[in-house]
C-alpha positions, 0 to 999 in steps of 0.5 A: 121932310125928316129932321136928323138932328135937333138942339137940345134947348133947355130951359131959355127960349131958342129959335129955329132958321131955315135955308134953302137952294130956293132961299134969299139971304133977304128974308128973314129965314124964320120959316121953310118959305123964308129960308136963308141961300146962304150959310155964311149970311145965315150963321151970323143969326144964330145964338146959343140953343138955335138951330139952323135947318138945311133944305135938301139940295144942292149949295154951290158957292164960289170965290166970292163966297170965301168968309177968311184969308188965314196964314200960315197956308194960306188958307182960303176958309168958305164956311167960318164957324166961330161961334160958341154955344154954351153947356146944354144949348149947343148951336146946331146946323142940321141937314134936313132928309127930304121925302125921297131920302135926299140931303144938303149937298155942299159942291165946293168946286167952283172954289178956286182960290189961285195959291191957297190951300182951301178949307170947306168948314173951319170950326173954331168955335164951341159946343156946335153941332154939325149934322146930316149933310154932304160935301164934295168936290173940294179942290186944290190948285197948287202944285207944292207939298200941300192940302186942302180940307173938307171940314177942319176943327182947329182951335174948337172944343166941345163940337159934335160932327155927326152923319155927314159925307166928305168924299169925291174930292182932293182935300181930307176929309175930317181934320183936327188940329191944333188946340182942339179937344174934345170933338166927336166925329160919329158915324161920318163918312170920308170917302174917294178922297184924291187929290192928282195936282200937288206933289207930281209924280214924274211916272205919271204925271199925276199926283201922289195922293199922300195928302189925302186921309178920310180922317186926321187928328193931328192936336197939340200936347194937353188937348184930351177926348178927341173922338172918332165912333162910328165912322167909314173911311174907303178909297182915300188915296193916302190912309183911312185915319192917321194921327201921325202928328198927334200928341194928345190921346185920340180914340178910333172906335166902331170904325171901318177902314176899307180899301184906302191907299187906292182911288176910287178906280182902284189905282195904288196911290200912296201909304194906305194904312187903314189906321195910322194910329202913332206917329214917327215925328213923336221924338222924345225931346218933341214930348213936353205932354202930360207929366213928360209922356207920349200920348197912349191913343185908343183903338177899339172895335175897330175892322179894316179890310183891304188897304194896302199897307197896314190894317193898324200901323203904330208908325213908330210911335212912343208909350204904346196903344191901347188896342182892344177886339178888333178885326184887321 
């Protein structure tokens, strides 16, 4: 097997855990035959510069697997990762690649929480490092003006998200917000994102899919270097990557928005901008950023083909774009 992704140590010893689909949350999940079944039991053993290796298969927890019951949403969190690495020695939580080129594979279906909003991964802590797996299948159960998310930072700095996949689904795919900065999301994937049960167009009979991006980053004033490089967004039924509530400097680099507005069927949906690069909510006397100003995002390299509104859409937004050599 393959390993993606592993932490850098430094100079104080750190160990190495394993978990696995074969795996009991008795063991002590040491090594590959000793693995750990379940992330939530096996997160509480890592410490600055550990890694947790990931076996190859597929997760499916359940209800009773949900770690947090957070408001305002509410929201049910399956994965509650709050704890921090330190400058140099992140806390990795890395896929592993088997022999045939198969990976973890995170099924959240069986998560149903009556009346929540669901969040997959909640990433409130620090320097962590999430690499080289998939999630699919979120869900959404209720009929309001609401969302689900397949991975969200809310509150976390210093993380890396690397290589992995959120798609065939009815939650967003990669979200920030609130007070997070500096996160990297880098050559990740969000794709065939729908959700058809929360805001019911009466046509249809099905829902609008207006909540549905492969990429958000939606942070408060005084929150710098949020980052997405190297990512793909294709057939999110609203739009590939969307800072519409966004008050601090993000930057879209390397990244492709490809047919988002339609879903996996090529059915129209809602917005469908590739990138939302600016908000409307961005009002003057909302702006108390840094030294009064509305944040200039950054659009570099970016190609967007096929979407069905806007290839970049600034959305009215305050104090302009840096947009520099892309294909849209």
């Amino acid at each position: 097997m393959a390993i993606v992704v592993a932490a850098s140590v430094g100079s104080v010893a750190a160990t190495n855990y394993y978990m696995s689909p074969s795996g009991s949350d008795d063991a002590d999940g040491l090594t590959e035959a000793t693995a750990k079944a379940s992330l939530g039991v096996a997160q509480k053993l890592l410490r600055p510069g550990d890694t947790l290796y990931i076996l190859p298969g597929l997760y499916c927890p359940t209800d009773a697997d949900i770690a947090l019951r957070e408001e305002p949403g509410p929201y049910a969190v399956v994965y509650n990762l709050s704890m921090c690495g330190e400058p140099g020695r992140p806390i990795t939580i890395a896929g592993v690649t088997g022999a045939d080129g198969s990976r973890p594979l995170f099924d959240l279906s069986r998560v149903a929480p009556e009346g929540c909003r669901v969040t997959g991964f909640l990433i409130s802590g620090r320097r962590l490092v999430l690499a080289n797996f998939e999630v699919r299948g979120i869900r959404v159960t209720r009929t309001d003006h609401t969302q689900s998310e397949n991975i969200r930072i809310s509150g976390g700095a210093w993380n890396t998200l690397e290589n992995i996949a959120c798609h065939d689904g009815m939650g967003i795919g990669f979200y920030i917000n609130k007070a997070s900065h500096h996160n990297l999301v880098l050559n990740c994937d969000g794709y065939n994102n729908y959700d058809p049960v929360s805001d019911i167009d009466r046509r249809t009979g099905m829902g609008s899919g207006g909540n549905n991006d492969g990429f958000g980053c939606h942070v408060k004033g005084g929150m710098p270097g949020n980052m997405f490089v190297g990512c793909r967004a294709w057939n999110n039924t609203d739009d590939g990557f969307d800072l519409i509530n966004c008050y601090s400097p993000v930057t879209f680099e390397y990244s492709l928005a490809l047919s988002n507005g339609y879903d996996a069927e090529g059915v129209r949906r809602a917005d469908g901008n590739g990138f939302k690069a600016g908000g409307f909510s961005m009002k003057p006397r909302k702006v108390a950023l840094e030294g009064g100003k509305a944040p200039r995002h950054t659009v570099i390299h970016n190609v967007a083909i096929g979407n069905k509104a806007n290839g970049l859409y600034a959305n009215h937004h305050l104090g302009g774009i840096n947009i520099v050599l892309n294909n849209f």
